[in-house]
C-alpha positions in Angstrom: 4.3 -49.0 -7.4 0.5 -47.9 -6.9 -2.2 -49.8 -7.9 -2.9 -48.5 -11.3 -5.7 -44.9 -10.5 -4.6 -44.9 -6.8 -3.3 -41.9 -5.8 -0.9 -42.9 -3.2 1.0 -46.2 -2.2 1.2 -47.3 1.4 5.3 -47.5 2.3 6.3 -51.0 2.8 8.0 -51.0 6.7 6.5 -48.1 7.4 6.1 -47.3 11.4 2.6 -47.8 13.1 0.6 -44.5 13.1 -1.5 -44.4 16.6 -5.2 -43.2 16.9 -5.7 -39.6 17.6 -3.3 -37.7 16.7 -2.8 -34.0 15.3 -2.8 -33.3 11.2 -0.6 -30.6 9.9 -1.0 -29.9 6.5 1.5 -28.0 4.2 1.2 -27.8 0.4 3.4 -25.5 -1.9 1.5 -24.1 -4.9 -0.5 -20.8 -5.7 0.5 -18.5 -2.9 3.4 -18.5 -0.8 4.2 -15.3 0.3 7.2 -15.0 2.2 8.5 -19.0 1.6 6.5 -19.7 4.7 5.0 -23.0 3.5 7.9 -24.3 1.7 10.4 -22.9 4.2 8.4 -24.8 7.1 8.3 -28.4 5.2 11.8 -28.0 5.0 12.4 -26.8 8.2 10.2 -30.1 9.6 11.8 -32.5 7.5 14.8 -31.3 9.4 13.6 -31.2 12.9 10.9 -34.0 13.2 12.4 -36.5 11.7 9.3 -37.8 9.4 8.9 -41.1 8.6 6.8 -41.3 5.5 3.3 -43.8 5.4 1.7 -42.9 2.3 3.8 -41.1 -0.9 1.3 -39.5 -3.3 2.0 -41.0 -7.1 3.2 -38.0 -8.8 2.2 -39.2 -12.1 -1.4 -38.7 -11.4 -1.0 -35.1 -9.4 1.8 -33.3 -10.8 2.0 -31.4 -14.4 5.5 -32.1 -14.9 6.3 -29.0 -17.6 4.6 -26.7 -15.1 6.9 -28.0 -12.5 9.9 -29.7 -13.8 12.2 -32.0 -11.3 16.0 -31.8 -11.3 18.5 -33.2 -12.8 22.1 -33.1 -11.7 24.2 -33.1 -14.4 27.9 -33.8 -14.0 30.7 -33.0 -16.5 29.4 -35.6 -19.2 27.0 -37.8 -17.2 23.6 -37.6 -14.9 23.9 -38.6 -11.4 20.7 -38.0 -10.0 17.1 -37.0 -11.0 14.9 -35.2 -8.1 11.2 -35.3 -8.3 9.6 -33.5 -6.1 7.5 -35.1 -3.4 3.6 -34.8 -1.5 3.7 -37.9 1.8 1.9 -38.3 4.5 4.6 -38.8 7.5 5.0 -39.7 11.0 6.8 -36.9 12.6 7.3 -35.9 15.9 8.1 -32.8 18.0 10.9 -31.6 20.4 8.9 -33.4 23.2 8.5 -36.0 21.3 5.2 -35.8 21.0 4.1 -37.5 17.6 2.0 -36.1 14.6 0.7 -37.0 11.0 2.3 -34.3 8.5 1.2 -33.6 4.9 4.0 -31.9 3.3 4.8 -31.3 -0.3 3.7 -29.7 -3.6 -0.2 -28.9 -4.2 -1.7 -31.4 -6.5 -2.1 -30.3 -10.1 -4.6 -32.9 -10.7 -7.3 -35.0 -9.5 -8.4 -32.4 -6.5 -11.5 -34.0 -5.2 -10.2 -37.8 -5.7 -7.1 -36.3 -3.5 -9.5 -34.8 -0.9 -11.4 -37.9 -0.9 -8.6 -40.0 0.3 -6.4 -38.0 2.6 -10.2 -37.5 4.7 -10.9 -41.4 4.1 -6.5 -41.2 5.9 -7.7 -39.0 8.8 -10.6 -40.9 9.5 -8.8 -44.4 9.2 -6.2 -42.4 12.1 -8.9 -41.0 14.2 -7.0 -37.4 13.8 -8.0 -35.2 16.6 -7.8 -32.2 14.8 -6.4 -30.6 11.3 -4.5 -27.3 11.1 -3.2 -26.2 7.8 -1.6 -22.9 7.0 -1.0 -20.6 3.9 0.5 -16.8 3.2 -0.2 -14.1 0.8 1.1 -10.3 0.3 -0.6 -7.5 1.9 0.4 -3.9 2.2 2.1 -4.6 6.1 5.2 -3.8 7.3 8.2 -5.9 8.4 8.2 -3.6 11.3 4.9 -5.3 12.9 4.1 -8.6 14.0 2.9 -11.1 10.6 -0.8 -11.1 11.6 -3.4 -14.1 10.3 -6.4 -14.2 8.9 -8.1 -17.5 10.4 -10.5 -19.8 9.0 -12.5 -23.5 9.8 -14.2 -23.8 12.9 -12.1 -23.3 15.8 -13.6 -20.5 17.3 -11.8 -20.1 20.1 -8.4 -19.3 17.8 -10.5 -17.4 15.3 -11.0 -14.9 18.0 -8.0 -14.9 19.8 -5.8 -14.8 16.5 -7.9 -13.9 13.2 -7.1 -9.6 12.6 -8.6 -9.6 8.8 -11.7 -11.3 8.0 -13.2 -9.7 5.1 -15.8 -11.0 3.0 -14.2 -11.5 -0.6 -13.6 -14.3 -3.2 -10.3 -15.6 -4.4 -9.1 -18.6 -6.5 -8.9 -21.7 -4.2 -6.4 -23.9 -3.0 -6.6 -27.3 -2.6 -5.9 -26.4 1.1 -9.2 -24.7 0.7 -11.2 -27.3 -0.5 -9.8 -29.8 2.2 -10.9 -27.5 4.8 -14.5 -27.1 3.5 -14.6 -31.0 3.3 -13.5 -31.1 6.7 -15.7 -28.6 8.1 -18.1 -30.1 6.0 -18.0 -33.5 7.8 -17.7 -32.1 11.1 -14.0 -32.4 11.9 -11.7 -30.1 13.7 -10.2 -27.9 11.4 -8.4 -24.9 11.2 -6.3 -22.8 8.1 -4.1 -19.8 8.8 -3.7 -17.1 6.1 -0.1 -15.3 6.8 -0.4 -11.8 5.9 3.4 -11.3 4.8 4.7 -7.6 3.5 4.1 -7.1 -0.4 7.6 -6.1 -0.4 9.0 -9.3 0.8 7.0 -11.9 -0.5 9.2 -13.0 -3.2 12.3 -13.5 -0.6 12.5 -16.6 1.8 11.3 -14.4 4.7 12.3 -16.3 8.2 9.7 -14.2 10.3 6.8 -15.6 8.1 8.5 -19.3 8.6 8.4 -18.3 11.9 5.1 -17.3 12.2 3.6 -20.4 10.5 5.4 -22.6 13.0 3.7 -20.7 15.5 0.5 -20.9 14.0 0.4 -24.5 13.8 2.1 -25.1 17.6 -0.7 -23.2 18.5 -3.8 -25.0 17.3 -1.7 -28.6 17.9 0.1 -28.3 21.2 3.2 -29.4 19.5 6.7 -28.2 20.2 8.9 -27.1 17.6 12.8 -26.3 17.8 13.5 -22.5 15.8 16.6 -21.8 17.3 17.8 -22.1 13.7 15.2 -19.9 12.2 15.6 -17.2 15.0 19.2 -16.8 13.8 18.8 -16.8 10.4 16.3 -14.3 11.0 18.5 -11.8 12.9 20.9 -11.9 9.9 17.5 -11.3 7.5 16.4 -8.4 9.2 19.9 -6.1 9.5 20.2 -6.4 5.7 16.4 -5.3 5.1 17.1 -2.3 7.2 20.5 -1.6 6.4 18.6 -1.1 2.8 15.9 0.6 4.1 17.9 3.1 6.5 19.6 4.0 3.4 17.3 4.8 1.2 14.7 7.6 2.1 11.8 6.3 -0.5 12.0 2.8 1.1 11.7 4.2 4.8 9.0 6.3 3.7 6.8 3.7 1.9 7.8 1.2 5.7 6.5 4.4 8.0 3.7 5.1 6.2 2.5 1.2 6.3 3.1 1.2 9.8 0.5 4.0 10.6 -1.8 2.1 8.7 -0.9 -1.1 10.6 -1.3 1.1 13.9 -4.3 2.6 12.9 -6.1 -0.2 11.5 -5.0 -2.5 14.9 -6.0 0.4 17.1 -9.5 0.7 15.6 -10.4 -2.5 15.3 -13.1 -4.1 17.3 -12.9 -7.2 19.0 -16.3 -7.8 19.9 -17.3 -7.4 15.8 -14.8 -8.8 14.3 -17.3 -10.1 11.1 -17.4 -6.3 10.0 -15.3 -5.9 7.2 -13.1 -2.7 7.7 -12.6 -0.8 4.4 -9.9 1.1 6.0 -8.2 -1.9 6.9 -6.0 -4.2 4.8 -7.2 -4.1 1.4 -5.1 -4.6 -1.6 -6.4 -1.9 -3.9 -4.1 0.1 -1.0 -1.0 -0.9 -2.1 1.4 2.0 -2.0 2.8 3.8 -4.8 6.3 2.8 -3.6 5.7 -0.3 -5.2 8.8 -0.1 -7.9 11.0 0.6 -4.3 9.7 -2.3 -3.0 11.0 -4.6 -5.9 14.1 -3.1 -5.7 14.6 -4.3 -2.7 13.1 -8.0 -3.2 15.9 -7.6 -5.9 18.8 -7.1 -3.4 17.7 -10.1 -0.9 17.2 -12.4 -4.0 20.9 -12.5 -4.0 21.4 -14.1 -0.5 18.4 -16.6 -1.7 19.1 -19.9 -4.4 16.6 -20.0 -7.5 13.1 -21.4 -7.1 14.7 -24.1 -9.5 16.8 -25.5 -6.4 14.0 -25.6 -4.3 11.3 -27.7 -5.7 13.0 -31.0 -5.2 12.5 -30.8 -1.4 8.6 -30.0 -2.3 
C-alpha cells in the first residue's frame, strides 16, 4: 500500500524505465467529446502492452459517489469489484519503440500535489517531451477532417496543425494545469484539443479515437497499430449516413456545417493565425437542428454499452 499522503506507490517488479523517453498523457474527466480519450487508453492498453510503474492511490484522488466502481454481481454472490485506475506505464509502440503513458480517470482531488509529482516523475525519467490530448463539441461536421486546436510550446506543430485558436476562458482540466506547469518549467509540452461534431459527441466516435492517436504519433514519433479502429470506423460511418441520407433535416443541418467548415478553412490565414475569427467556430453558432442531432446520438447509443461499463478500464 502507499505510504500514508502519497499519492502513488511504486509497483514492486516493475520493469526499468530508461532516460529520455516520450510522455503521453490521457485523463478521462470533464470533456470527452467523441470517447477520444477513453477510447485511446483502451485502445493502448490493447496494443502497447503497458507495464505499469507507479498506480495512483485512488483513495486520495477519486470521489467515489461521483464515480462509482463496479461490481459484478452473480446470481446470489459478488465475484469481482472494478475500481477504476490512473498508472504511469511502460508501453511501447508497433516498432517497438518504448514510452511512459499516463492513462486513466482525471483526479478529483489533490490537483496541484498530483501535478507536483508526476513533473518531480518526468524529471526523475529525463522525458524528452510531453504530449497530452483532449476533445470537445463544436458545430463541425462528420463529413470534414476532426481539426485541433493546439496548445504548449511546440511551435512548429502549433502551426502546422492548430485551425482554432481563439482567445476565451473555460473551466480547466487537470491536463491544463500540467501543461502550464510544464511550460512553466521549460519542458516540452504539447495538448491537443479535438474539435469533434456536437452531434456525435455523446457516441464512441472511432474518427476522433483516430484522430487523437494521430495527434500524439505526431508530436512523439511513435507508431501505433489502428487497423482495428479503421474497421470499426467504416462500420461507424454507413450507419451515421444511412441515418442522415434518410432524413432531410439531418442532411440539411450536415450541409449547412460543411459550408461553414469550407468557408471558415478557406478564409483562414496562415500567416495570422493569433486573430481570432468570429466567423469561425464559435459555439453560440450551434444550429437550430440541435433536437435532430440528438436524435441521432439516440440511435448510435444503441450499438454503444452504458458509461457504467466503461469506467472500470479508466
Amino acid at each position: 500500500m502507499p505510504v500514508s499522503g502519497e499519492l502513488y506507490e511504486r509497483v514492486a517488479n516493475a520493469p526499468a524505465v530508461p532516460q529520455g523517453l516520450p510522455l503521453v498523457i490521457l485523463l478521462t474527466g470533464f470533456t470527452d467529446a467523441g470517447n477520444a480519450v477513453s477510447g485511446l487508453i483502451d485502445h493502448l492498453r490493447d496494443v502497447s502492452d503497458p507495464q505499469p510503474v507507479m498506480v495512483f492511490d485512488n483513495d486520495l484522488l477519486l470521489d467515489y459517489r461521483a464515480r462509482r466502481p463496479i461490481v459484478v454481481f452473480e446470481q446470489d454472490h459478488l465475484t469481482e469489484f472494478r475500481p477504476s485506475r490512473l498508472e504511469l506505464s511502460l508501453a511501447h509502440d508497433t516498432l517497438g519503440q518504448q514510452f511512459l503513458l499516463l492513462a486513466g480517470y482525471e483526479p478529483d482531488f489533490a490537483w496541484n500535489a498530483f501535478s507536483d509529482r508526476v513533473l518531480g516523475l518526468a524529471e526523475e525519467f529525463g522525458v524528452s517531451g510531453v504530449s497530452w490530448v483532449h476533445s470537445i463539441a463544436m458545430p463541425v461536421p462528420h463529413t470534414r477532417p476532426i481539426s485541433t486546436t493546439v496548445s504548449g510550446n511546440r511551435k512548429e506543430l502549433t502551426a502546422s496543425l492548430s485551425v482554432w485558436r481563439p482567445r476565451t476562458q473555460v473551466p480547466a482540466t487537470a491536463g491544463h494545469l500540467l501543461e502550464y506547469r510544464f511550460a512553466e518549467r521549460g519542458d516540452r509540452i504539447v495538448g491537443f484539443v479535438l474539435l469533434v461534431p456536437h452531434y456525435l459527441a455523446e457516441t464512441e466516435y472511432p474518427d476522433a479515437v483516430i484522430a487523437a492517436a494521430d495527434r500524439v504519433m505526431g508530436s512523439t514519433g511513435i507508431v501505433l497499430a489502428l487497423d482495428d479502429l479503421r474497421e470499426s470506423r467504416k462500420e461507424y460511418l454507413t450507419k451515421v449516413n444511412e441515418q442522415v441520407a434518410g432524413n432531410d433535416e439531418l442532411r440539411q443541418m450536415v450541409h449547412t456545417l460543411e459550408n461553414r467548415y469550407d468557408a471558415y478553412m478557406a478564409g483562414r490565414d496562415p500567416e495570422d493565425m493569433d486573430r481570432y475569427d468570429e466567423g469561425g467556430f464559435d459555439e453560440r453558432d450551434l444550429p437550430s437542428a440541435d433536437e435532430l442531432a440528438a436524435e441521432l446520438e439516440r440511435y448510435l447509443a444503441t450499438r454503444r454499452p452504458g458509461d457504467e461499463d466503461k469506467r472500470p478500464r479508466t
